[in-house]
C-alpha positions in Angstrom: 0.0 0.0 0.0 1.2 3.1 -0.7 1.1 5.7 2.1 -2.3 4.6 3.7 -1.9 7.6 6.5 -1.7 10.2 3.7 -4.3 12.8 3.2 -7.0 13.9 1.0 -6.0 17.4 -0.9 -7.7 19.2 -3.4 -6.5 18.6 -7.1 -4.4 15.6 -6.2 -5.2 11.9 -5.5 -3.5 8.8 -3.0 -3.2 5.7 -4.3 -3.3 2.0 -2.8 -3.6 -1.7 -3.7 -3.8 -5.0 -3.0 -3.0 -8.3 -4.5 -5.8 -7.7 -7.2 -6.4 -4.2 -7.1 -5.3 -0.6 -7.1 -7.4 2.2 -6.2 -7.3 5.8 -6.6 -9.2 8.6 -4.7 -9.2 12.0 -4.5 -12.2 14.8 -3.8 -14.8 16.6 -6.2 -16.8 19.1 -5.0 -19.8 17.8 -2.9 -22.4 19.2 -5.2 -20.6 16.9 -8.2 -23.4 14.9 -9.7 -22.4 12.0 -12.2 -22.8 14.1 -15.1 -20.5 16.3 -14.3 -17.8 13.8 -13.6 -15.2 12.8 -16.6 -14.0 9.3 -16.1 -12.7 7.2 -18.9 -11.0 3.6 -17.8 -9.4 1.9 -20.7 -7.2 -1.4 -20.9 -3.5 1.0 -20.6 -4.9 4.5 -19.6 -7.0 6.2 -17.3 -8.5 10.0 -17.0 -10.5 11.6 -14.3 -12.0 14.2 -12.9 -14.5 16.4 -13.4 -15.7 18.2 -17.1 -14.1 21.2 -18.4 -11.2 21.1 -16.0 -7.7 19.5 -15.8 -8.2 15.8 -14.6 -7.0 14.7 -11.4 -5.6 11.4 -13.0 -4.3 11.0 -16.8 -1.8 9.0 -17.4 -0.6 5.8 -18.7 -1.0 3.1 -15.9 2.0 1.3 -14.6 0.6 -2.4 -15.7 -2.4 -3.1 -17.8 -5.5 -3.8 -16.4 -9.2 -5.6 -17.0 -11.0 -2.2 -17.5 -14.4 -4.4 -18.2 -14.7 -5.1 -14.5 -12.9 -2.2 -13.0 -15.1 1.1 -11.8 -15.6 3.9 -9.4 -18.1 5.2 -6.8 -18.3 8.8 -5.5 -18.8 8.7 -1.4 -22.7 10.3 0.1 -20.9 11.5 2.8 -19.0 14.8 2.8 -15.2 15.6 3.4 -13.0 18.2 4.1 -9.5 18.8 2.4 -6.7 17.4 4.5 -8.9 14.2 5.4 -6.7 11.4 6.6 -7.7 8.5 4.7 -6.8 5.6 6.5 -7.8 2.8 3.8 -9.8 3.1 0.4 -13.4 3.4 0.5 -15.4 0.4 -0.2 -18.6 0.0 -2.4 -21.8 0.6 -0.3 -25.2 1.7 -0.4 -24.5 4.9 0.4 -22.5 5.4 -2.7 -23.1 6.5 -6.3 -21.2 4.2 -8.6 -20.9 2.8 -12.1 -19.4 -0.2 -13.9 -17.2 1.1 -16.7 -18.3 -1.6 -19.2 -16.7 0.1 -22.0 -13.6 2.0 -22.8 -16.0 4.9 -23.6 -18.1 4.7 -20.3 -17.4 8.1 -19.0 -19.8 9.6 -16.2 21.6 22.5 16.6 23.8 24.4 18.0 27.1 26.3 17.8 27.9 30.1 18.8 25.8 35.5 15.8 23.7 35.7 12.9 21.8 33.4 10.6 23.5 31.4 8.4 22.5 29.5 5.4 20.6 27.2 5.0 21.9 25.3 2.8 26.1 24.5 2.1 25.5 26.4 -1.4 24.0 29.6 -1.8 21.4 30.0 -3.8 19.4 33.1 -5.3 17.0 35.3 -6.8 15.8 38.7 -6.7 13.0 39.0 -4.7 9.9 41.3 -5.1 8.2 41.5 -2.0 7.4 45.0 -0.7 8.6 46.5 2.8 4.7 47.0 2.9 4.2 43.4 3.1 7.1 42.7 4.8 5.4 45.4 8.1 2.1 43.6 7.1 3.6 40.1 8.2 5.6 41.2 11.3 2.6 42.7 12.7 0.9 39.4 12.3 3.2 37.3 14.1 5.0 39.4 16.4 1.9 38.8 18.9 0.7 36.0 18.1 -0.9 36.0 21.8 -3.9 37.8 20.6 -5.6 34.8 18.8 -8.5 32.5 18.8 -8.2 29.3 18.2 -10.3 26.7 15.7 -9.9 23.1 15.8 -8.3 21.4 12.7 -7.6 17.6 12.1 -4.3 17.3 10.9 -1.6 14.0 10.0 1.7 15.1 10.4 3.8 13.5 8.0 5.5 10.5 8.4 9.3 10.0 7.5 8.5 8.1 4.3 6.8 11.3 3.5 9.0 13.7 4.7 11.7 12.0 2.5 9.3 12.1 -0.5 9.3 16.2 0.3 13.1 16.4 0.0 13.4 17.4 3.6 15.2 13.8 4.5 17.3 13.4 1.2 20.8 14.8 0.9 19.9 16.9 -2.2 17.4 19.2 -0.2 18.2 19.7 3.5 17.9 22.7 5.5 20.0 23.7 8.2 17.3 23.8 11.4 18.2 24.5 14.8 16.2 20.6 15.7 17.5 17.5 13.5 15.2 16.6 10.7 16.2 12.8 11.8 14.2 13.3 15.5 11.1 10.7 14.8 8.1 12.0 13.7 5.3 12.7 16.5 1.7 10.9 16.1 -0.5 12.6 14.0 -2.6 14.8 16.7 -5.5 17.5 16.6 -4.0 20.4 16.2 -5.5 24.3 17.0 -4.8 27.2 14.7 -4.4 30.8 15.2 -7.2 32.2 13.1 -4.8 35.4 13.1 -2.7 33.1 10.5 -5.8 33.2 7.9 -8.2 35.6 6.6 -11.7 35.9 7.8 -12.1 35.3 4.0 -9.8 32.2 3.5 -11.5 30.7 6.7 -15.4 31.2 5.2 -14.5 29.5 1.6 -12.8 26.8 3.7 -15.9 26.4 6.1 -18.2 26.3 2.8 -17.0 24.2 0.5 -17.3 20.7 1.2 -16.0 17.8 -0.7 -16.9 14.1 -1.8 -14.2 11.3 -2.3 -14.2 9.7 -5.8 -12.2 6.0 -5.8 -11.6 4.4 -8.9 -11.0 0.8 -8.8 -9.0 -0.8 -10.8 -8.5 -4.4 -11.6 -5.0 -5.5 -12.1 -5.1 -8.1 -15.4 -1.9 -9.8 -13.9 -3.3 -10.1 -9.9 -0.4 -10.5 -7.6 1.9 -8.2 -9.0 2.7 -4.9 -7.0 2.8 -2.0 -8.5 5.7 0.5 -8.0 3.8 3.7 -8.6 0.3 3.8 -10.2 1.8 5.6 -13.5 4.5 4.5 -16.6 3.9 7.7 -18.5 1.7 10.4 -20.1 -1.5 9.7 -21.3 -2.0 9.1 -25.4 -0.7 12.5 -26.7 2.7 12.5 -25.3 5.0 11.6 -22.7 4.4 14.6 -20.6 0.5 14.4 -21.1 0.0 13.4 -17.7 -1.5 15.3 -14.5 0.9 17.0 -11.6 0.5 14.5 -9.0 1.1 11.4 -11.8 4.5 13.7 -13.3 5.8 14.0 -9.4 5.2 10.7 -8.6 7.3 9.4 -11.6 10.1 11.8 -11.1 10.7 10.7 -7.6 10.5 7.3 -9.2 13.7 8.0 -12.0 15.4 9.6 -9.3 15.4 7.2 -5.9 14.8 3.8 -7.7 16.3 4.8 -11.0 19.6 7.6 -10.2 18.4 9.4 -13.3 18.4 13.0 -11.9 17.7 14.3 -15.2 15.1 12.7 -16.3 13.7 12.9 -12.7 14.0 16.7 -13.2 11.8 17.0 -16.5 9.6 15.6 -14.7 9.5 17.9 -11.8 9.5 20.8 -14.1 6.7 19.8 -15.7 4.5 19.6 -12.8 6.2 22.4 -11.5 5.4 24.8 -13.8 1.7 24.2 -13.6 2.1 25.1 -10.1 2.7 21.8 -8.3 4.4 22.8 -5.1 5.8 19.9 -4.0 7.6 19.3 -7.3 9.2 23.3 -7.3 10.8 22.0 -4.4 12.3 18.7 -5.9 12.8 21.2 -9.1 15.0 23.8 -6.5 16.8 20.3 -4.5 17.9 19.2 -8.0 19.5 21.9 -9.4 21.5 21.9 -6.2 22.6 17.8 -6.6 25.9 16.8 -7.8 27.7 13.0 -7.2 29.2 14.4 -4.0 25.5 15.0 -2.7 23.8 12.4 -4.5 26.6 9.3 -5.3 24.2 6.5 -6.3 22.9 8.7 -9.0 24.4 8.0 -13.0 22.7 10.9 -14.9 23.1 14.9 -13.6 21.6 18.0 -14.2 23.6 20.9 -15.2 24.1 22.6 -11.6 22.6 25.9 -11.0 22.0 27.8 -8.0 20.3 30.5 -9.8 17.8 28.2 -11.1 17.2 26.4 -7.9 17.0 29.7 -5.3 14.5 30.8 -8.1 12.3 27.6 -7.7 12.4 27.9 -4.0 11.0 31.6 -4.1 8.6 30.2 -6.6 7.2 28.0 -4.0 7.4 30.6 -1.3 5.4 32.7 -3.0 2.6 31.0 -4.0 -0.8 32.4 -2.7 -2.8 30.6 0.2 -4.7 27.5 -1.7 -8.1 29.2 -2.5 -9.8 25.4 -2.3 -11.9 26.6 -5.5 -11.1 23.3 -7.4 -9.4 25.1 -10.1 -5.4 25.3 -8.3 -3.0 22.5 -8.4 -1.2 23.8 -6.3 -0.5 23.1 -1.8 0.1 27.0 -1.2 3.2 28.2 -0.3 5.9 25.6 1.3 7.3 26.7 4.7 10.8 24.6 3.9 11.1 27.0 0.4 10.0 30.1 3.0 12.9 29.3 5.4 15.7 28.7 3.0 15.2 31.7 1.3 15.2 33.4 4.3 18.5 32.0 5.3 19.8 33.1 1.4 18.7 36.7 1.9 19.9 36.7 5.6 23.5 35.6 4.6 23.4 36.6 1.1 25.0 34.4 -2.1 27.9 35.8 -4.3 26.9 32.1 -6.0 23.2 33.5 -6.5 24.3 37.3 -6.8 21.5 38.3 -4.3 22.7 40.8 -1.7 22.3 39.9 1.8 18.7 41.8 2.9 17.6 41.5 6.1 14.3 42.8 5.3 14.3 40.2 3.0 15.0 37.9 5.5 12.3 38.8 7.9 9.8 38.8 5.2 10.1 35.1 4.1 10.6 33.8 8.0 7.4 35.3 8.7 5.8 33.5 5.5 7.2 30.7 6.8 5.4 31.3 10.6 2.3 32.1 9.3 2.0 29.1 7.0 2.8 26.8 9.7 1.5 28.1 13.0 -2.6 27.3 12.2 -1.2 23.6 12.1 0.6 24.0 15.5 -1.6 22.6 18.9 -0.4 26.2 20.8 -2.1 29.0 22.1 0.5 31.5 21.7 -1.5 33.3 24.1 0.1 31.9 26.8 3.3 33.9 26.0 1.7 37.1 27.5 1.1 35.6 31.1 4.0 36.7 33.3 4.8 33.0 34.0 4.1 30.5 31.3 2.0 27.9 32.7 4.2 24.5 33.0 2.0 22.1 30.9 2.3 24.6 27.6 5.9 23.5 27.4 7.1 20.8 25.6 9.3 18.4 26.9 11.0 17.5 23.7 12.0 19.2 20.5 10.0 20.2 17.9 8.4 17.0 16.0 6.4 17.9 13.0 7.6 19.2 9.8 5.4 22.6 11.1 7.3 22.8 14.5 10.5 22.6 13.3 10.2 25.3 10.7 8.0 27.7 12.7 10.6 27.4 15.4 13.4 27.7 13.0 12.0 31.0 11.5 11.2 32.3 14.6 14.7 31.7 16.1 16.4 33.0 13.2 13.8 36.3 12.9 15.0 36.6 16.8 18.3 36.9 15.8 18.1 39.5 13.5 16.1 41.8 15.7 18.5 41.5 18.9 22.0 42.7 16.8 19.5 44.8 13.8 21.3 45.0 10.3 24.8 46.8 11.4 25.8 44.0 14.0 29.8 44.4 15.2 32.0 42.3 13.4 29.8 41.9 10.1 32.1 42.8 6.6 28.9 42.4 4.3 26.4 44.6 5.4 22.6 43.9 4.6 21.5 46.0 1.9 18.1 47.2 4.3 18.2 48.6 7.7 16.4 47.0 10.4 16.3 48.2 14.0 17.4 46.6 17.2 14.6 45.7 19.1 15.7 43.0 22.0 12.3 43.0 23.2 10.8 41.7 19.5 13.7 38.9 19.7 12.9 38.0 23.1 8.8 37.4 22.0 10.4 35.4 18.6 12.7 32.9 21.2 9.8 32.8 23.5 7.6 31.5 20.5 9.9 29.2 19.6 11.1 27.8 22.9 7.7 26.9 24.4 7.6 24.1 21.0 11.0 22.7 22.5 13.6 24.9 20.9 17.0 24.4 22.9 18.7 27.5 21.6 15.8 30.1 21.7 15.6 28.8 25.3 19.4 29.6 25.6 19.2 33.1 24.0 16.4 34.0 26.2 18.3 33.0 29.2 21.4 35.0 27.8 18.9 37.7 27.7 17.7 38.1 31.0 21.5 37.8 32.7 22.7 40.4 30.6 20.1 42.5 30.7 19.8 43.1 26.5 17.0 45.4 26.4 15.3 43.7 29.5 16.0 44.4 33.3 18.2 41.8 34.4 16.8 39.3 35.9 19.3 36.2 37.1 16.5 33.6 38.2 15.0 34.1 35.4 17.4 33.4 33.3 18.8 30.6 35.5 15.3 29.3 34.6 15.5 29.9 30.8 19.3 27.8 30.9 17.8 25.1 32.8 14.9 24.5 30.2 17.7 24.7 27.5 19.7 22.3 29.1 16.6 19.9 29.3 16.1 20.4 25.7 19.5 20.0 24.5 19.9 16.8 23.0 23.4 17.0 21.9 24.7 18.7 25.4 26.4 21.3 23.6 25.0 24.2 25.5 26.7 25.2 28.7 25.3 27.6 31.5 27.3 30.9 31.9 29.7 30.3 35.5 27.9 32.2 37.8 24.4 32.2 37.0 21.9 29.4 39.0 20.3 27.1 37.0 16.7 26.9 38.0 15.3 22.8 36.7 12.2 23.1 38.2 10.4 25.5 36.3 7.8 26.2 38.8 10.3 26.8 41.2 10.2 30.5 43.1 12.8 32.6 44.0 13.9 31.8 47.5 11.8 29.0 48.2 13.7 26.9 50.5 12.2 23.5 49.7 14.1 23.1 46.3 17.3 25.2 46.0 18.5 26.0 42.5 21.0 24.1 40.8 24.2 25.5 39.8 26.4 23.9 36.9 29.1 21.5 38.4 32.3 23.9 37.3 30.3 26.0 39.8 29.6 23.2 42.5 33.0 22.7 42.3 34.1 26.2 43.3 31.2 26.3 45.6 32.5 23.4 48.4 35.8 26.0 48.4 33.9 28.5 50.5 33.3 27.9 54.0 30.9 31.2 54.6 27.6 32.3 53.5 29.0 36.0 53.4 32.0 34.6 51.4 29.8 32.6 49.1 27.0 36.0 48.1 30.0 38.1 48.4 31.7 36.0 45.3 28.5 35.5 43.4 27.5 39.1 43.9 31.4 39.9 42.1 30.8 37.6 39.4 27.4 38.6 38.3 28.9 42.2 38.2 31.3 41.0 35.6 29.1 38.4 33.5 27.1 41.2 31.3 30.7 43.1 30.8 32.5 39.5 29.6 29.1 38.8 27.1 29.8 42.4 25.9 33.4 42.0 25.1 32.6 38.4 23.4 33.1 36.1 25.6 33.4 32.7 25.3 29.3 32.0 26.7 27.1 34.2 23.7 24.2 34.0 21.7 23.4 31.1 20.0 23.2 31.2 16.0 22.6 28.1 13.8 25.4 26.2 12.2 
């Protein structure tokens, strides 16, 4: 079976079988009557979907089958887009169906700025305004003041996530969390309705969706098929839908190693506006045999290309749902990478680093992702945020990680602005420093498990960056981070207490805080209290000055 916890999207289909059948479902508008449907089953090809629009499914299918006994059925009961579809529908009462009888039947970590995100640069101008760019700070830069609606969403599995590109060597982003950590069970998940129009939501709520299955009989029964698809339909080899192209590129170029046949492919689908495929399209144009050794036929490398793909799928508008789009939306991965390009900049690419840039596509990415997160970001306004809003682990869906990313990185820029000390290439914008807007990014990304932001915000608050100093506090934030870090890279300042118990309260004398053992160490030296607060007192005195002189304890930055 292939994929059976995948789900149900507008203008694409999932595909399964068994030993004597494959099936193939996707969604038509619930108001779809038979006549409106376009369905032809023949003995080598198939084509679907409904009358006067692009079908769903055309192509050439991967093995013949017996069309005569093969035929599909269109669900009573309504659906919504994103849908888990656990297993294929089968035939019941409740359906509307038809036997085609005839071929003509048709009814992390390191330590001060972003860096990229990928080994090579990649580029291409971008065209977003600073008006757009203010539009999406202001949306997630309080992203406390929000309602939440329930959604049912799958997370994707690792299969899947290796099907995206974000597991493959050709097309892997630098992320603060390891793209390796195993994927969390699929879960409800609340969204900020601040992250969607009041428009977007309505067309959402009203349109409602039927699944259409095809069955098909397999003439030889017992043989598996590798992917439902062997080619285009009758007019050519590309004559085939977006979903049946991208499926048979990632077919040339995992089973086969033919990256450039795998590409034509992707750039087929691409260009009709297949997301997922822009991506493979941008991953490719980046591969070479020391990314991708296995592989026996290579694309021309081009950065410019592939940075241009990636800012393609970055700036797709929010899926409409009107039937008519192939493609997902804009892709948070393609929103963070060319973040990263603008933040660092690409003599490869010839884009300039931009900072405004930068800010502009990690907020894209946030606002994609953070209707699919289970958060009230609400929380973040509270003085102390409540113990059970904190995860225990780090980020674990494909939306965590990259919301987290973003937000990290976007904290980053506001806390040095676009002059930082030390910097020879100089963003091309200006952006201010505002330690307060970086400490409400970290804190967004460190309540879904981010070990850095949880660092940086600890870093904060003992230095007293734009904040009044606050050493429990922080002591708090470091012990969170430590708790977090899974590669036990991060290491609290000398000096400062690290607080584990986060409900802990200053001076509470059932559970004294724990200091780091170089400090326990220096701590069984002195024999008196006075000596002890006396020596802490000095310390703390001199922490924010080493911080400010660069010290060896800083801010985090990705790798």
């Amino acid at each position: 079976m292939s994929g059976s916890d995948e789900q149900l999207q507008v203008n694409t289909y999932i595909w399964s079988q068994s030993s004597d059948q494959v099936t193939i479902s996707f969604l038509v508008p619930e108001t779809s009557k038979a006549k409106d449907l376009d369905i032809v089953i023949e003995h080598h090809y198939v084509r679907a979907g409904l009358k006067g629009q692009e079908p769903v499914f055309k192509a050439k299918l991967f093995s013949p089958i017996n069309h005569f006994d093969s035929l599909w059925q269109l669900e009573k009961n309504s659906a919504s887009p994103f849908s888990s579809l656990t297993a294929s529908p089968s035939l019941s009462i409740a359906s509307s169906y038809a036997f085609m009888s005839s071929p003509n039947h048709s009814p992390n970590s390191s330590m001060i700025l972003p860096a990229p995100a990928l080994t090579e640069s990649l580029t291409f101008e971008g065209s977003s305004s600073t008006a757009q760019m203010t539009d999406l700070l202001q949306q997630t830069a309080a992203l406390g003041n929000n309602n939440n609606t329930d959604q049912t969403v799958s997370p994707p599995s690792s299969s899947e996530l290796l099907n995206d590109g974000l597991l493959s060597s050709t097309s892997q982003p630098s992320s603060p969390t390891s793209l390796a950590t195993p994927p969390h069970p699929p879960v409800g998940s609340s969204s900020s309705s601040q992250h969607q129009s009041s428009q977007q939501q309505q067309q959402q709520q009203q349109i409602k969706y039927r699944i259409l299955t095809i069955h098909l009989e397999k003439e030889k029964e017992g043989l598996d098929w590798a992917i439902p698809v062997s080619g285009g339909h009758k007019a050519g080899e590309m004559d085939m839908d977006v979903t049946s192209a991208y499926l048979l590129a990632s077919w040339f170029e995992t089973r086969m190693g033919n990256l450039k046949r795998a590409l034509d492919y992707y750039l087929d689908a691409a260009e009709r506006g297949h997301t997922k495929s822009m991506i493979k399209a941008a991953a490719l144009y980046e591969s070479d045999q020391e990314t991708v050794p296995n592989a026996t036929n290579y694309p021309d490398k081009d950065s410019k290309k592939s940075f241009e793909w990636y800012q393609r799928a970055a700036d797709l508008p929010i899926n409409n749902t009107n039937g008519n789009d192939s493609s997902d939306g804009p892709d948070p991965l393609a929103c963070y990478v060319v973040g990263t390009i603008y933040g660092s900049g690409s003599s490869d690419a010839q884009v300039e680093k931009n900072y405004e840039q930068a800010l502009h596509y990690y907020n894209r990415c946030m606002l994609i992702t953070a209707p699919r997160i289970d958060l009230d970001f609400g929380v973040l306004d509270q003085q102390h945020i409540p113990k059970y809003i904190l995860r225990n682990h780090a980020p674990h869906t494909r939306d965590e990680r990259y919301f987290s990313s973003a937000a990290f990185q976007t904290g980053l820029i506001y806390l040095y602005g676009s002059q930082p000390e030390g910097e020879t290439v100089r963003s091309t914008t200006t952006v201010d420093v505002d330690p307060s807007l970086a400490l409400r990014y970290w804190k967004e990304a460190a309540v879904l498990g981010h070990a850095q932001a949880s660092y940086n915000i600890g870093i904060v608050y003992a230095n007293a960056m734009g904040v009044d100093q606050d050493l429990w506090l922080a002591g708090k934030w470091f012990g969170r981070a430590l708790k977090l870090d899974t590669t036990q890279r991060l290491v609290a300042p000398a000096g400062v207490q690290v607080v584990m118990d986060w409900d802990a309260k200053e001076g509470d004398d059932k559970e004294e805080p724990t200091e780091p053992k170089s400090a326990q160490k220096k701590t069984k030296k002195k024999t008196s209290k006075k000596r002890k607060g006396k020596k802490r007192q000095e310390h703390n005195d001199g922490f924010g000055l080493a911080l400010a002189l660069g010290g060896v304890t800083a801010v985090c930055h990705l790798l």
